[in-house]
N, C-alpha and C positions, 0 to 999 in steps of 0.2 A: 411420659417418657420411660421407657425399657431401661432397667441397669443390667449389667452383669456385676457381682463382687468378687474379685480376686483377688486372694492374696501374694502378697511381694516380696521379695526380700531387694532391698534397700543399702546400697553401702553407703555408712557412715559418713561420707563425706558431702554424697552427692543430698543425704540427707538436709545434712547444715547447710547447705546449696539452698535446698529447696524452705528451707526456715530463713534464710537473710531474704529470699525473694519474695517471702510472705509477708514478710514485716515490712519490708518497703513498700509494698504492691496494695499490700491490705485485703489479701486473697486467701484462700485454704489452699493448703495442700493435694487435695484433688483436684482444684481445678488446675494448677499447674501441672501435674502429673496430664490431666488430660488434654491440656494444650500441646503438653508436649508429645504426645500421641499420636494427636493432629498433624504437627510439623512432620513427622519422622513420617507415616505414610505419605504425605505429599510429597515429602524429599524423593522416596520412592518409586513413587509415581515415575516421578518427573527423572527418574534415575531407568526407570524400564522404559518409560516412553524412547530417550533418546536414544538407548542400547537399542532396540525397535527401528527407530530411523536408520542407524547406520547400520543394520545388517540389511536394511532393505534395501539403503543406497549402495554397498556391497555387492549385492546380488545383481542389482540393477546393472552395474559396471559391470559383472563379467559375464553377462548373459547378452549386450549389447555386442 
């Protein structure tokens, strides 16, 4: 598996975020950071996808 390493700057908060969710979870810190990577593109996705739909159904209405 390919990595890429970059580095972050982190605010403090969202830090200790990610430390109570480790210790509950019993996970590292990268792998949350990259789940949450995961999420945030699919959010996306699914945020372009619909914007997509309704310009089409837009169009669709005033070309009828």
């Amino acid at each position: 598996m390919n990595t890429h390493n970059y580095l972050i700057r982190v605010k403090d908060e969202h830090w200790e975020d990610i430390q109570r969710v480790k210790t509950l979870d019993n996970c590292s810190a990268n792998s949350i950071i990259n789940e949450g990577i995961r999420l945030v593109i699919k959010q996306k996705l699914q945020e372009l996808s619909t914007l997509r739909k309704n310009r089409t159904s837009l169009q669709n209405m005033v070309s009828a």
